[in-house]
N, C-alpha and C positions, 0 to 999 in steps of 0.2 A: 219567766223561766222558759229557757230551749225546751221542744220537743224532742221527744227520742226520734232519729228518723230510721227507714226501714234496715238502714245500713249499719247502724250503729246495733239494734236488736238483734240481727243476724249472727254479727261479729260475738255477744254476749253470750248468744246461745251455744258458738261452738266453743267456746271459754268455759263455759258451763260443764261440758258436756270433755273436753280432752283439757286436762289440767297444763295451766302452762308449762311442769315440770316434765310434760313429756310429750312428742313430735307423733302427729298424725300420720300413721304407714299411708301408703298406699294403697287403694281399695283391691289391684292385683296383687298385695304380696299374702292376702290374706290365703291360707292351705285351700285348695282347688277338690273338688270330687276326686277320689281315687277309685279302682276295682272291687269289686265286690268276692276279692281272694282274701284281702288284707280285714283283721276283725275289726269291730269298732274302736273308734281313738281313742283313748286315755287322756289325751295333750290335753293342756288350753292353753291358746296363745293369743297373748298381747306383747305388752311395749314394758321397757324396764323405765323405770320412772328415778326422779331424782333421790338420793335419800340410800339408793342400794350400794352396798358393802361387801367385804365377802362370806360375811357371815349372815347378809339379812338382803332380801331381794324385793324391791318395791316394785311393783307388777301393776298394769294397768290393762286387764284383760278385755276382747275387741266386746264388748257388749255395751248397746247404747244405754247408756244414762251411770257409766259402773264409776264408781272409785279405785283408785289405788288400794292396794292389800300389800300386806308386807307379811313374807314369805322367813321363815328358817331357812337357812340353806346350808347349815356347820355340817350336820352329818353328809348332807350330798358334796359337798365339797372334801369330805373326808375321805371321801370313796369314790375320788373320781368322777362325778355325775355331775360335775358343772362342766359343760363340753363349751366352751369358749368361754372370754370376758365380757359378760352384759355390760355394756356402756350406758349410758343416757340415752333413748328414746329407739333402742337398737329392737328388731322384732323377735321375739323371744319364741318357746313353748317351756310347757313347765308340767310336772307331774306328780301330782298333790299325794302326801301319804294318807290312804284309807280311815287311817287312824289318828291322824290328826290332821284334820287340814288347816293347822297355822305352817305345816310343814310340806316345804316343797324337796320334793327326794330327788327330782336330776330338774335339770334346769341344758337346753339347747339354743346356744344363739347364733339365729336361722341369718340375721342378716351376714355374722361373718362365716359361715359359712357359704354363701355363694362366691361363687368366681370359678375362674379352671384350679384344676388341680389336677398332679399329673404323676406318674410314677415310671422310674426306667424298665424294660423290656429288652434282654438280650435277644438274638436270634437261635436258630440251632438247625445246624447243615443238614440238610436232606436226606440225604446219603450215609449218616453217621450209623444207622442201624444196619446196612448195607455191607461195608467198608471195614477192612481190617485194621486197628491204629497203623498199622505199616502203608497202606494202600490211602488212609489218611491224609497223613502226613506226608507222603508225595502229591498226592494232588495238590495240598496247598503249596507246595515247593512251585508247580509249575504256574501259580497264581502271582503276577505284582505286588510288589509290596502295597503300595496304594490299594486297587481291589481288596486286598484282604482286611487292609483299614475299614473301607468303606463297607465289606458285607458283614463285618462285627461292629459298628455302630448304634449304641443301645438309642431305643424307640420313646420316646413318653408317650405314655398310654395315659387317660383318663378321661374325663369328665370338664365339663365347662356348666354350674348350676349357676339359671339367669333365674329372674322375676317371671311371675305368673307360674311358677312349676316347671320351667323351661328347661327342659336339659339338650347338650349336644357332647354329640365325642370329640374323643382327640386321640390322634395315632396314624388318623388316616395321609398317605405318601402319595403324590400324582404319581401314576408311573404314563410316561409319554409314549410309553409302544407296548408288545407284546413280550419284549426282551426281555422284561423283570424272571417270566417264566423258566429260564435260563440259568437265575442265580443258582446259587449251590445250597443258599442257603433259605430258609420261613421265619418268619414273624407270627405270632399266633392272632387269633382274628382281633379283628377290634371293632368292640360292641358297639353298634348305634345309639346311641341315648336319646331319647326325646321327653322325657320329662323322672321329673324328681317331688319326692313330699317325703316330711317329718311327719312320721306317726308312731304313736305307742315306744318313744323315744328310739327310734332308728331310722334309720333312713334308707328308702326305697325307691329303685331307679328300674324306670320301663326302658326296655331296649328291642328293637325290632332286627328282626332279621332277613338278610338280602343275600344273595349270589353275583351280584352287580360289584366287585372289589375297587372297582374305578369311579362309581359312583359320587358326585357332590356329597357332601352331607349332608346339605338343605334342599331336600325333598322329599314327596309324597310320600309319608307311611301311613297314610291311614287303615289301608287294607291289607296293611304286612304284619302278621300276629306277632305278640308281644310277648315279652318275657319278664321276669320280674326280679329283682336282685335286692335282698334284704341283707344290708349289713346296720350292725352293730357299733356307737360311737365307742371309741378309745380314748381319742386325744385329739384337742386343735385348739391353735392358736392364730396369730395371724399370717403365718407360712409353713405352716406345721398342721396335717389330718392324717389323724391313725382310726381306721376301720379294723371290724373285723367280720369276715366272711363267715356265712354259717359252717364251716365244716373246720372253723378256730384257728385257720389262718390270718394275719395280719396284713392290712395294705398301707403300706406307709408312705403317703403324697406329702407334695410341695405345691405352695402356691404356685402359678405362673401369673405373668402379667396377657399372655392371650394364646388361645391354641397354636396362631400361626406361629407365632415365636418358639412354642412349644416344640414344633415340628419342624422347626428350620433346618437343624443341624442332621435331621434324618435326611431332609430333605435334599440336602447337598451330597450326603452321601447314597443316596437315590441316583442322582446325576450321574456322579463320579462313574456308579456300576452300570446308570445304562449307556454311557460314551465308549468305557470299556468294554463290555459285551461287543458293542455294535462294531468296534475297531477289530473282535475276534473272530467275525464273520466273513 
């Protein structure tokens, strides 16, 4: 008879231990320390395992040596609390009823929601509070048709949620000189993100704040105080997230495929007003 060798035991153990119906996360996607603002979790999160429906959710929570459990999910599904479609080995969070816990009341799945996600952002003229509609409406008279294309060009504004709790923004526009200062028109600021967690079934994004407008995205905030933004799941799907802001406004995004593509179209129209400005000097 063959001996087991060391390689063949090892392989058993982890067979043992994550069932083959459901795929090993990542040791970073697992939730990261958060602030000491935010209360204790509620969540638990593991992997959706094979077998789940949309009435019944097989869950394979991250804790060594556990089995699959198989969750109720009708009434959370009844009432909006399944925020995506758990697939086969996707990373979940899940949030058991008090009162019964064969029942899971919302259900979050964390792997579809990373990626950018982005929302339009019009401008609005400087001077509009200034400005009689008469006095208006002649200054843009004396504007190009083109420039006034390019300073009404809506903005995507959002987020980009990566692995490890990573977050970064989107909205930010090179401007190549001083000239942007010139337009007629503002964009409202656009928050820096640096990281994001699912807790207590919402979702909570750090954002730092800078006076630096030109700044890369990717740098140094360790010493730049944070700020904290607690919104509320609505809706998502695989191109489709509806938030909602504490104060019961809605934020309705769209998938993108990457910030830079996200920002393209601003971006040209960025150009467009600073060649024009420069040609008005």
């Amino acid at each position: 008879m063959m001996k087991n060798s060391p390689l063949l035991l090892a392989v058993t153990v982890l067979l043992t231990i994550f069932p083959s119906s459901c795929r090993q996360t990542p040791a970073d996607d697992t939730p990261s320390a958060v602030d000491t603002v935010s209360p204790p979790d509620s969540m638990i999160y593991g992997l959706t395992c094979d077998g789940t429906t949309d009435s019944v959710l097989v869950f394979l929570p991250f804790t060594r040596g556990a089995d699959p459990v198989s969750y109720n999910i009708v009434t959370a599904q009844a009432t909006g609390k399944v925020i995506g479609r758990p697939s086969l080995g996707d990373w979940v969070g899940i949030i058991l009823n008090p009162n019964d816990t064969t029942e899971a009341t919302m259900v979050v799945n964390l792997d579809q929601l990373k990626g950018t996600w982005t929302y339009p952002v019009r401008p609005s003229w400087k001077d509009k509070s200034k400005l009689s509609p008469r006095a208006m409406r002649q200054k843009l008279s004396e504007l190009p048709d083109s420039l006034k294309e390019a300073y009404m060009v809506p903005r995507e504004y959002g987020f980009t949620l990566k692995r490890s709790s990573v977050a970064s923004p989107v909205g930010f526009v090179r401007n190549k000189s001083s000239l942007h200062d010139d337009s007629p028109v503002e964009y409202p600021e656009v928050k820096r993100y640096t990281n994001w967690i699912c807790r207590n079934g919402q979702l909570i994004l750090t954002s730092v704040r800078d006076t630096a407008d030109n700044r890369p995205a990717q740098y140094n905030t360790r010493n730049m105080p944070a700020t904290y933004d607690t919104l509320s799941f609505v809706f998502l799907s695989d191109d489709s997230l509806i938030l909602r802001r504490q104060d019961g406004r809605q934020i309705h995004m769209h998938r993108k495929q990457s910030a830079e593509l996200a920002n393209l179209k601003a971006q040209k129209a960025a150009d467009i007003i600073q060649s024009g400005t420069k040609s008005k000097k």
